[in-house]
C-alpha positions as CSV (number, residue, x, y, z in Angstrom):
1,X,94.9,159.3,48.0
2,X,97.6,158.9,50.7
3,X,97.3,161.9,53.0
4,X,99.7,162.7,55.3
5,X,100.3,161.6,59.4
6,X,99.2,164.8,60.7
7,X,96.5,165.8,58.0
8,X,93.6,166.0,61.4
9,X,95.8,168.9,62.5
10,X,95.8,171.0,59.6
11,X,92.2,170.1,58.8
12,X,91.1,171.0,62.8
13,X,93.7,174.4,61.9
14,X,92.0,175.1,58.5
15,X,88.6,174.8,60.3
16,X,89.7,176.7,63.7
17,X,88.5,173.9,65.7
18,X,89.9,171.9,68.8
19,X,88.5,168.8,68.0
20,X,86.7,166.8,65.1
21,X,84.7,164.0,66.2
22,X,85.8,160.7,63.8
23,X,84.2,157.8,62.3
24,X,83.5,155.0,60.0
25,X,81.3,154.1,57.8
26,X,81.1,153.2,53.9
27,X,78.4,154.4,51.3
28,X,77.0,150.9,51.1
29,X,76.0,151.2,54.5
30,X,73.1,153.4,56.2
31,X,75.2,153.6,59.7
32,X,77.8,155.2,61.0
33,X,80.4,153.7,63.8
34,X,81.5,156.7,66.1
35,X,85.0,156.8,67.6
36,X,85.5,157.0,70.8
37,X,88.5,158.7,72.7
38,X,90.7,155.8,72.2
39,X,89.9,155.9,68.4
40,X,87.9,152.7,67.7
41,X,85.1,152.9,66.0
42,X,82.3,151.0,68.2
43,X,79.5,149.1,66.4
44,X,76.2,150.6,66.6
45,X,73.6,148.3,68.3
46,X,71.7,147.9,65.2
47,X,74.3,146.4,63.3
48,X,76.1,142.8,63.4
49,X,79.8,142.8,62.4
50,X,81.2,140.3,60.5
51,X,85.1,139.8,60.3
52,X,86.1,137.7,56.7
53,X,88.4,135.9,55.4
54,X,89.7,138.6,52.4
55,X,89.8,135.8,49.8
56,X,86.7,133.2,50.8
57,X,84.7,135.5,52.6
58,X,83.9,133.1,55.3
59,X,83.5,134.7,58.7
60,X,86.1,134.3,60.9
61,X,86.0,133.1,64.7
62,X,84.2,136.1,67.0
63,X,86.9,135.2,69.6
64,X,90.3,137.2,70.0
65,X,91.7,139.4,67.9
66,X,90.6,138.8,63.6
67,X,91.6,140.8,61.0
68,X,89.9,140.5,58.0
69,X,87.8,141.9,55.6
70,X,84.9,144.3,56.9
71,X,81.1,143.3,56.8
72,X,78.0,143.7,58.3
73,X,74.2,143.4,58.8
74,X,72.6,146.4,59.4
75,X,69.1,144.8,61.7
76,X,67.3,148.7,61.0
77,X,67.1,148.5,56.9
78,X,64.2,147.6,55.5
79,X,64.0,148.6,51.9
80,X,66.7,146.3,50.5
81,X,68.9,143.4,51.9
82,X,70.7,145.0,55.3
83,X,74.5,142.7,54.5
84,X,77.1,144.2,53.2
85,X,80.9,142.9,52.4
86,X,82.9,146.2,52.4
87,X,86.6,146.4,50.5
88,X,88.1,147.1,53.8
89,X,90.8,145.8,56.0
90,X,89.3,145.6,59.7
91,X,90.4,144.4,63.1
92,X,87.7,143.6,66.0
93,X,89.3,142.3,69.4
94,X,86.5,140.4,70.6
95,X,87.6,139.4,73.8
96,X,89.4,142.3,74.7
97,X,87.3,145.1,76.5
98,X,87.8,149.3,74.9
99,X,90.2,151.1,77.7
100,X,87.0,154.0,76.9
101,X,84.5,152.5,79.1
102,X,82.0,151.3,76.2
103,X,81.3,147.4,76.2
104,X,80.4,147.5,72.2
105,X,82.6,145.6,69.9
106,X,85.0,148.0,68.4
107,X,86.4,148.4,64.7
108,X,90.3,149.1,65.3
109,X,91.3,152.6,64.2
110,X,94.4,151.5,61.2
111,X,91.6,151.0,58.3
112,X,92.8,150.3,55.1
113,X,91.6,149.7,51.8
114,X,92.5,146.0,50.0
115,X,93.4,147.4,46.9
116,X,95.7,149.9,48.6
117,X,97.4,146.7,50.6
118,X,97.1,144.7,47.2
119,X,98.5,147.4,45.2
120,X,95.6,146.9,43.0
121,X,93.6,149.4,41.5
122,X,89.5,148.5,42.0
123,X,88.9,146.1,44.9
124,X,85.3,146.2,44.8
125,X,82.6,143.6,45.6
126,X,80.0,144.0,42.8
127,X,76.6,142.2,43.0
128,X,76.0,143.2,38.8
129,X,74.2,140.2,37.3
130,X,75.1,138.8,34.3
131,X,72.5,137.7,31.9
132,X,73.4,134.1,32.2
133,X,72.8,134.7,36.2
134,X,69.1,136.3,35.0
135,X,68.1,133.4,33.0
136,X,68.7,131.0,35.2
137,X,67.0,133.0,37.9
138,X,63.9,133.3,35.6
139,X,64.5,129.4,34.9
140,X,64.3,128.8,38.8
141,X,61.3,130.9,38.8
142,X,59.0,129.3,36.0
143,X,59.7,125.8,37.8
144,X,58.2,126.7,41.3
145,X,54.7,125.4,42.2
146,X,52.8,128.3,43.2
Protein backbone atom coordinates (compact mmCIF):
# COMPACT_ATOMS: atom_id res chain seq x y z
CA UNK A 1 0.00 0.00 0.00
CA UNK A 2 1.50 3.42 -0.96
CA UNK A 3 1.11 5.72 2.12
CA UNK A 4 1.59 9.10 1.84
CA UNK A 5 5.06 11.59 2.44
CA UNK A 6 4.07 12.76 5.72
CA UNK A 7 2.15 9.58 7.00
CA UNK A 8 5.02 9.67 10.46
CA UNK A 9 3.33 12.86 11.28
CA UNK A 10 -0.17 11.95 11.49
CA UNK A 11 0.81 8.53 12.96
CA UNK A 12 3.14 10.51 15.80
CA UNK A 13 -0.41 13.08 15.90
CA UNK A 14 -2.80 10.11 16.18
CA UNK A 15 -0.60 8.67 18.91
CA UNK A 16 0.24 12.16 20.74
CA UNK A 17 3.83 11.49 20.52
CA UNK A 18 7.04 13.61 19.62
CA UNK A 19 8.91 10.95 18.26
CA UNK A 20 8.65 7.17 16.97
CA UNK A 21 11.79 5.47 16.99
CA UNK A 22 12.11 3.54 13.14
CA UNK A 23 13.40 0.43 11.84
CA UNK A 24 13.90 -2.47 9.57
CA UNK A 25 13.47 -5.64 9.65
CA UNK A 26 11.47 -8.48 7.69
CA UNK A 27 9.43 -11.53 9.11
CA UNK A 28 12.01 -13.88 7.79
CA UNK A 29 14.43 -12.48 10.01
CA UNK A 30 14.75 -12.75 14.02
CA UNK A 31 16.59 -9.08 14.07
CA UNK A 32 15.80 -5.88 13.92
CA UNK A 33 18.10 -2.87 12.38
CA UNK A 34 17.48 0.45 14.39
CA UNK A 35 17.62 3.85 12.83
CA UNK A 36 19.58 6.24 13.85
CA UNK A 37 18.98 10.09 13.72
CA UNK A 38 20.10 10.26 10.19
CA UNK A 39 17.58 7.46 9.26
CA UNK A 40 19.78 4.51 8.32
CA UNK A 41 19.14 1.51 9.65
CA UNK A 42 22.58 0.18 11.11
CA UNK A 43 23.32 -3.64 11.08
CA UNK A 44 23.18 -5.35 14.25
CA UNK A 45 26.55 -7.00 15.23
CA UNK A 46 25.08 -10.35 15.02
CA UNK A 47 24.22 -10.13 11.56
CA UNK A 48 26.30 -10.12 8.16
CA UNK A 49 24.74 -8.13 5.27
CA UNK A 50 24.80 -9.16 1.98
CA UNK A 51 24.05 -6.70 -0.94
CA UNK A 52 22.82 -8.90 -4.41
CA UNK A 53 22.59 -8.72 -7.62
CA UNK A 54 18.35 -8.60 -7.98
CA UNK A 55 18.44 -11.13 -10.77
CA UNK A 56 21.56 -13.65 -10.02
CA UNK A 57 21.69 -13.18 -6.51
CA UNK A 58 25.41 -13.01 -6.38
CA UNK A 59 26.84 -10.69 -3.75
CA UNK A 60 28.02 -7.63 -4.84
CA UNK A 61 31.52 -5.90 -4.04
CA UNK A 62 31.45 -4.68 -0.08
CA UNK A 63 33.20 -1.49 -1.39
CA UNK A 64 31.34 1.82 -2.21
CA UNK A 65 28.04 2.40 -2.61
CA UNK A 66 25.79 -1.16 -3.94
CA UNK A 67 22.36 -1.23 -4.36
CA UNK A 68 20.87 -4.42 -4.69
CA UNK A 69 18.75 -6.84 -3.34
CA UNK A 70 18.72 -7.23 0.72
CA UNK A 71 20.26 -10.38 2.51
CA UNK A 72 21.69 -11.53 5.40
CA UNK A 73 23.13 -14.03 7.89
CA UNK A 74 21.87 -13.74 11.14
CA UNK A 75 25.36 -15.44 13.35
CA UNK A 76 22.67 -15.71 16.74
CA UNK A 77 19.97 -18.37 15.11
CA UNK A 78 20.33 -21.61 15.94
CA UNK A 79 17.17 -23.56 15.24
CA UNK A 80 17.16 -23.32 11.40
CA UNK A 81 19.55 -21.96 8.70
CA UNK A 82 20.43 -18.01 9.85
CA UNK A 83 20.59 -16.70 5.58
CA UNK A 84 18.00 -15.00 4.31
CA UNK A 85 17.43 -13.32 0.70
CA UNK A 86 14.73 -10.67 1.36
CA UNK A 87 12.36 -9.09 -1.69
CA UNK A 88 13.93 -5.77 -0.93
CA UNK A 89 15.68 -3.07 -2.66
CA UNK A 90 18.75 -1.91 -0.31
CA UNK A 91 21.62 0.44 -0.45
CA UNK A 92 24.87 0.01 1.97
CA UNK A 93 27.71 2.70 1.46
CA UNK A 94 30.46 0.66 2.58
CA UNK A 95 33.07 3.03 2.48
CA UNK A 96 31.34 5.90 3.53
CA UNK A 97 31.22 6.52 7.41
CA UNK A 98 27.10 7.44 9.06
CA UNK A 99 27.29 11.50 9.76
CA UNK A 100 25.48 9.78 13.33
CA UNK A 101 28.68 8.84 14.93
CA UNK A 102 27.99 4.90 14.69
CA UNK A 103 30.84 2.95 12.73
CA UNK A 104 28.18 -0.10 11.77
CA UNK A 105 27.38 -0.61 8.14
CA UNK A 106 24.14 1.09 7.59
CA UNK A 107 20.95 0.02 5.32
CA UNK A 108 19.96 3.45 3.48
CA UNK A 109 16.64 4.69 4.57
CA UNK A 110 14.60 4.70 0.65
CA UNK A 111 13.58 0.87 1.02
CA UNK A 112 11.49 -0.54 -1.45
CA UNK A 113 9.89 -3.54 -2.44
CA UNK A 114 10.93 -5.36 -6.01
CA UNK A 115 7.62 -6.07 -6.99
CA UNK A 116 6.64 -2.46 -6.25
CA UNK A 117 9.75 -1.24 -8.57
CA UNK A 118 8.80 -4.27 -11.03
CA UNK A 119 5.32 -3.47 -11.03
CA UNK A 120 4.74 -6.98 -10.35
CA UNK A 121 2.46 -8.42 -7.98
CA UNK A 122 4.41 -11.37 -5.62
CA UNK A 123 8.21 -10.92 -5.63
CA UNK A 124 8.90 -13.57 -3.21
CA UNK A 125 11.84 -15.92 -2.80
CA UNK A 126 10.25 -19.22 -1.87
CA UNK A 127 12.45 -22.29 -0.71
CA UNK A 128 8.96 -24.82 -1.37
CA UNK A 129 10.37 -28.09 -2.69
CA UNK A 130 9.02 -29.81 -5.31
CA UNK A 131 8.73 -33.43 -5.26
CA UNK A 132 11.21 -33.99 -7.97
CA UNK A 133 13.75 -31.78 -5.61
CA UNK A 134 12.58 -34.53 -2.68
CA UNK A 135 13.44 -37.48 -4.65
CA UNK A 136 16.51 -36.63 -5.68
CA UNK A 137 17.38 -35.51 -2.27
CA UNK A 138 16.29 -39.00 -0.85
CA UNK A 139 18.30 -40.44 -3.98
CA UNK A 140 21.49 -38.40 -2.71
CA UNK A 141 20.76 -39.81 0.65
CA UNK A 142 20.48 -43.69 -0.03
CA UNK A 143 23.93 -43.42 -1.99
CA UNK A 144 26.09 -42.07 0.93
CA UNK A 145 28.46 -44.44 2.82
CA UNK A 146 27.59 -44.12 6.34
Amino acid sequence: MAVPDNFMDVIMEFLGVDKIQQGYGFSESSTFHWACEEGHYHVMLCVIPFVLDPDTSEPRPRTGRQTGRAGVYDILLRAHWGGVISGDEVTIDWDLPCPCGRTSVAFEKDIMRYSEKQGIEDDRITCAATQEVHNEAIDFMKGLDL
